[in-house]
N, CA, C and O of each residue as an XYZ file, in Angstrom:
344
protein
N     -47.056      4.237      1.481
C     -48.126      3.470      2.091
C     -48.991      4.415      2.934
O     -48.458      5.009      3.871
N     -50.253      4.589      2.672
C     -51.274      4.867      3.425
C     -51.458      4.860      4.771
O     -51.977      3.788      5.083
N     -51.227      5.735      5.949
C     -51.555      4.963      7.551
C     -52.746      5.262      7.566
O     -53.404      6.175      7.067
N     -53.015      4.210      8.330
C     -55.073      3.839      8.808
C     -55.760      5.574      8.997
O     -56.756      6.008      8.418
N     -54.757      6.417     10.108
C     -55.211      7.753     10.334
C     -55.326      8.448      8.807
O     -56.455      8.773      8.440
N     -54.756      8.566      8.356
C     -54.468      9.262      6.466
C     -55.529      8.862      6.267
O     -56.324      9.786      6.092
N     -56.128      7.512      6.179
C     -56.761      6.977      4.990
C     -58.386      7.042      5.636
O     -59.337      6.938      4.861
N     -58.574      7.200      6.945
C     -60.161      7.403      7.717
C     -59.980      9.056      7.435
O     -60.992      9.620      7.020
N     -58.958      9.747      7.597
C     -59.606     11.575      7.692
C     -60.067     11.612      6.143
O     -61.068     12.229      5.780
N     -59.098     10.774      5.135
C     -59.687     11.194      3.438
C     -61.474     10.323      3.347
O     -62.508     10.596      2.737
N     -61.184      9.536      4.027
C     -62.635      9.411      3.562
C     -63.386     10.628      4.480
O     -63.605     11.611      3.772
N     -63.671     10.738      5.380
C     -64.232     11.895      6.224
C     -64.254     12.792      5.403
O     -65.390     13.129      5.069
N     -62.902     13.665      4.638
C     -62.728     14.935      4.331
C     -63.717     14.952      2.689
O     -64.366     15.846      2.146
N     -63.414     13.458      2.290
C     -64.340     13.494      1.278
C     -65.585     13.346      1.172
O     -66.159     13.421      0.085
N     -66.259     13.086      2.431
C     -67.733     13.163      2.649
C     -67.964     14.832      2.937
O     -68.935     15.450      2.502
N     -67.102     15.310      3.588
C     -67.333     16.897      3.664
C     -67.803     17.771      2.409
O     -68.810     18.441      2.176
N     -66.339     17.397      1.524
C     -66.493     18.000      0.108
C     -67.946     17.782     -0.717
O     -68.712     18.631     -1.174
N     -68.031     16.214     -0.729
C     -69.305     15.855     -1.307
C     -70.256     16.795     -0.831
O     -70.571     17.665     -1.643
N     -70.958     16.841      0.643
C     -71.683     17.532      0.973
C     -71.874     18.945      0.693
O     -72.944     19.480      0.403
N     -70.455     19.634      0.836
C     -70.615     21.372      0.263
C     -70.371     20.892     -1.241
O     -70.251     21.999     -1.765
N     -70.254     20.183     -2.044
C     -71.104     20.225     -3.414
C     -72.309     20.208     -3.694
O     -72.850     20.855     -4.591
N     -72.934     19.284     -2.760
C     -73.885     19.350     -3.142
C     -75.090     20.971     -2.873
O     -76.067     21.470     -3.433
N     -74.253     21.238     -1.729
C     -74.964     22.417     -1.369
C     -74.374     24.160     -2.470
O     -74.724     25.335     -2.352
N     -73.560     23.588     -3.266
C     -73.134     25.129     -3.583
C     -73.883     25.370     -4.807
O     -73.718     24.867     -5.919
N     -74.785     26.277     -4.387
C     -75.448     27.245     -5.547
C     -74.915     27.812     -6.675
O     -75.649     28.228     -7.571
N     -73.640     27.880     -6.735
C     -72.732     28.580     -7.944
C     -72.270     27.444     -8.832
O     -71.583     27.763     -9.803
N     -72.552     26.135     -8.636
C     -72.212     25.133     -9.433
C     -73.186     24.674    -10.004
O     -74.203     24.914     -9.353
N     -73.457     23.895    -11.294
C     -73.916     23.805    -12.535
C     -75.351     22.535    -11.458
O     -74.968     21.772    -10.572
N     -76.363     22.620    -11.742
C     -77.597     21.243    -10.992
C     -76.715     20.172    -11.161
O     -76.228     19.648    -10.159
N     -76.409     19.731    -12.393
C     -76.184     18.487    -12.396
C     -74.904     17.920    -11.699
O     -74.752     16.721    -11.462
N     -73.822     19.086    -11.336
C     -73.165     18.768    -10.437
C     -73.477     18.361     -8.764
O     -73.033     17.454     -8.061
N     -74.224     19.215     -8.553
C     -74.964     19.164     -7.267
C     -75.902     18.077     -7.268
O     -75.859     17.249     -6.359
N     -76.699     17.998     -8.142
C     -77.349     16.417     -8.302
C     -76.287     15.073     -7.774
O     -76.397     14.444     -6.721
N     -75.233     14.871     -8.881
C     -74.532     13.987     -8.787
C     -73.785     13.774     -7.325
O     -73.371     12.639     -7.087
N     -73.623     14.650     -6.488
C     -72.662     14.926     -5.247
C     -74.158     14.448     -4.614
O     -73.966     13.477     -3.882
N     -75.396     14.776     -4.660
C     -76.156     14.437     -3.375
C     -76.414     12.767     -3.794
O     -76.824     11.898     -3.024
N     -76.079     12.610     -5.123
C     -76.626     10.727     -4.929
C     -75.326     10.153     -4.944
O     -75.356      9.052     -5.495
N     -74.177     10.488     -4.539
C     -73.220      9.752     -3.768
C     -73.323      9.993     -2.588
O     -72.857      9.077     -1.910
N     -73.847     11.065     -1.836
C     -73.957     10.792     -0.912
C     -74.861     10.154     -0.249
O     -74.311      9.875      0.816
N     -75.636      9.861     -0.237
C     -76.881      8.705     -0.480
C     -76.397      7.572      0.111
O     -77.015      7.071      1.050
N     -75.357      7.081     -0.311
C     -74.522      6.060      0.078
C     -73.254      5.973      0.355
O     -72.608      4.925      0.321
N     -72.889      6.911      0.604
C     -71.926      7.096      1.635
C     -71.656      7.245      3.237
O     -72.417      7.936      3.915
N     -70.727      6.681      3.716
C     -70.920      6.507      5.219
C     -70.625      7.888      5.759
O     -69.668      8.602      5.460
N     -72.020      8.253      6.961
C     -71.170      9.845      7.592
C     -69.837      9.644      8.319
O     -69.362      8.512      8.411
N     -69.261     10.646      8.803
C     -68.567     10.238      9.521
C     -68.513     10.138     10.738
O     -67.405     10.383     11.215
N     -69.746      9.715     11.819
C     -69.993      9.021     12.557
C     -69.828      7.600     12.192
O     -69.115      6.790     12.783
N     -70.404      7.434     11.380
C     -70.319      5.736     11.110
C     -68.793      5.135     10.497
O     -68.486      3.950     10.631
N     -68.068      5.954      9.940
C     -66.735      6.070      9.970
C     -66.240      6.002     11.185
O     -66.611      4.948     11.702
N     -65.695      6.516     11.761
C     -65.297      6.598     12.938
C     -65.530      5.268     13.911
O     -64.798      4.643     14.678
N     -66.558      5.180     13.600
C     -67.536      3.567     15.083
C     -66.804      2.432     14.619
O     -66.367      1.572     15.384
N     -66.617      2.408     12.977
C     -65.993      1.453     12.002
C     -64.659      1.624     12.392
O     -64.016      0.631     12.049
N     -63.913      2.524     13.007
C     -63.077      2.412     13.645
C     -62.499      1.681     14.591
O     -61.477      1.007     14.724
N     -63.558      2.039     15.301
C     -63.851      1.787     16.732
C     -63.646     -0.311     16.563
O     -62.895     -1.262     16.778
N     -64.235     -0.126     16.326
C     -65.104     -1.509     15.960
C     -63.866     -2.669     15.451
O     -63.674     -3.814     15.859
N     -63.048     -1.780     14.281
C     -61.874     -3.038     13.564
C     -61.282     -2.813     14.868
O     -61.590     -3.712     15.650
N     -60.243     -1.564     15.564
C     -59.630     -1.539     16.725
C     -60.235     -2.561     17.778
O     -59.479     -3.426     18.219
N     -61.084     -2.531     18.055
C     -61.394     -3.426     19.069
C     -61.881     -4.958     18.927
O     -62.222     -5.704     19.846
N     -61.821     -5.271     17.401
C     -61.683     -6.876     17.210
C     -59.956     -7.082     16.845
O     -59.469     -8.208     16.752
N     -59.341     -6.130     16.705
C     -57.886     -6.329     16.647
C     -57.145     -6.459     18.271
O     -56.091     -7.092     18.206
N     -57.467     -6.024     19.580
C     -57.718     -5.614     20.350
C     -58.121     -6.837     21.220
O     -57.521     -7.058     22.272
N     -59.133     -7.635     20.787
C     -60.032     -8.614     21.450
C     -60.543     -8.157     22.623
O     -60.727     -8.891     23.594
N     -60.803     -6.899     22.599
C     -60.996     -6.598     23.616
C     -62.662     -7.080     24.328
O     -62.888     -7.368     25.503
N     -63.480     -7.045     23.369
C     -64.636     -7.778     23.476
C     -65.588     -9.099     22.515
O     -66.715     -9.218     22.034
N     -64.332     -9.912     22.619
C     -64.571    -11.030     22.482
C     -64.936    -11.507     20.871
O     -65.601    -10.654     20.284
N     -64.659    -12.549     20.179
C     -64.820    -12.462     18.770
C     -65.861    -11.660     18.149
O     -66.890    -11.595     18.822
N     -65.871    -10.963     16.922
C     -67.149    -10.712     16.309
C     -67.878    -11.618     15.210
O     -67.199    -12.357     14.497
N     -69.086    -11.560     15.100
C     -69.825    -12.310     14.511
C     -69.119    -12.818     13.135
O     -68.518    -11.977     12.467
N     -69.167    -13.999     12.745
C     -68.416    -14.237     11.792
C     -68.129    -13.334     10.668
O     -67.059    -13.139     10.092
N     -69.750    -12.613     10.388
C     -70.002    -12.238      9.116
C     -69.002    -10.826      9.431
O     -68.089    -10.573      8.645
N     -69.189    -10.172     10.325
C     -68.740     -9.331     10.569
C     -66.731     -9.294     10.500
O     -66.136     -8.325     10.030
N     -66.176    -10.242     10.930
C     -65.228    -10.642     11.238
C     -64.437    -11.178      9.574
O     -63.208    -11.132      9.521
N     -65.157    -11.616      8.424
C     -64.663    -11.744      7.155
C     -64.560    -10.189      6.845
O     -63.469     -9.870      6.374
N     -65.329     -9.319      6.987
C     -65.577     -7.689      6.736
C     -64.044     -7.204      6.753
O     -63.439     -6.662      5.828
N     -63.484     -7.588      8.250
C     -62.469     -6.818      8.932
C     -61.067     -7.711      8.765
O     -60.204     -7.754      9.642
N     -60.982     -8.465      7.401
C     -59.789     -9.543      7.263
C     -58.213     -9.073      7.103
O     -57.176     -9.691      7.344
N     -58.406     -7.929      6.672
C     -57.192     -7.205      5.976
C     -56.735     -5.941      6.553
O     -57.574     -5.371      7.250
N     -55.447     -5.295      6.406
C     -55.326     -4.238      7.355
C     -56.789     -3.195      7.495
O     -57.623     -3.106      6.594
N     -56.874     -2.430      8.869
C     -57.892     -1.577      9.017
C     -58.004     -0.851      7.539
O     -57.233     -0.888      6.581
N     -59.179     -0.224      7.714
C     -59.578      0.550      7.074
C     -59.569      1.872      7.186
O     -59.396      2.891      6.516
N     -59.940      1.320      8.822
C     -60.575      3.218      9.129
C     -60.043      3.322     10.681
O     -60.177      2.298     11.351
N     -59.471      4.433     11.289
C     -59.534      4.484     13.079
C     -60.639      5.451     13.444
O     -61.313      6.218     12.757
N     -60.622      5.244     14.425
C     -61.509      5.665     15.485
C     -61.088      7.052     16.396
O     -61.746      7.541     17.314
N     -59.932      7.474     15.912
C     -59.475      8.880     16.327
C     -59.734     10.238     15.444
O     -59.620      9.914     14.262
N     -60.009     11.497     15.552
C     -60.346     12.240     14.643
C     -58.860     13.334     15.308
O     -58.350     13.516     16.413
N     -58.639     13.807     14.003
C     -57.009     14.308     13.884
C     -57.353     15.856     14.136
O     -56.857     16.881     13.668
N     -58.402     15.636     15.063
C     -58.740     17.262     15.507
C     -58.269     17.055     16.637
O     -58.246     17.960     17.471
């Protein structure tokens, strides 16, 4: 089983990778193409991290329900934490 920390640094570590694909000159365009339009839509990892922040602290209650819509988002174990394993 996956812990929440494991499973927020792989997405992080895989926004990294994406990014130095897209930037490495020794790899074929269309590789580097393909790596910059996933990243396009991929979350940085700032916004990772806040998404952290964010399930922790509706798990937490620490500030009070979140908006419904928001609150169906966050139904199932976390996704992501809000700690960086640096």
């Amino acid at each position: 089983m996956t812990m929440v920390n494991e499973r927020t640094r792989s997405v992080v570590q895989t926004w990294e990778f994406l990014r130095d694909l897209s930037r490495n000159e020794s790899l074929p365009e269309s590789i580097r193409i393909q790596a910059k339009r996933l990243l396009r839509h991929y979350p940085e990892p700032a916004a990772i991290w806040l998404a952290g922040k964010a399930e922790e602290a509706r798990r937490a209650d620490k500030h009070g329900p979140l908006h419904p819509a928001l609150g169906l988002w966050l139904v199932t174990d976390p996704l992501f934490c809000h700690e960086s394993p640096d």
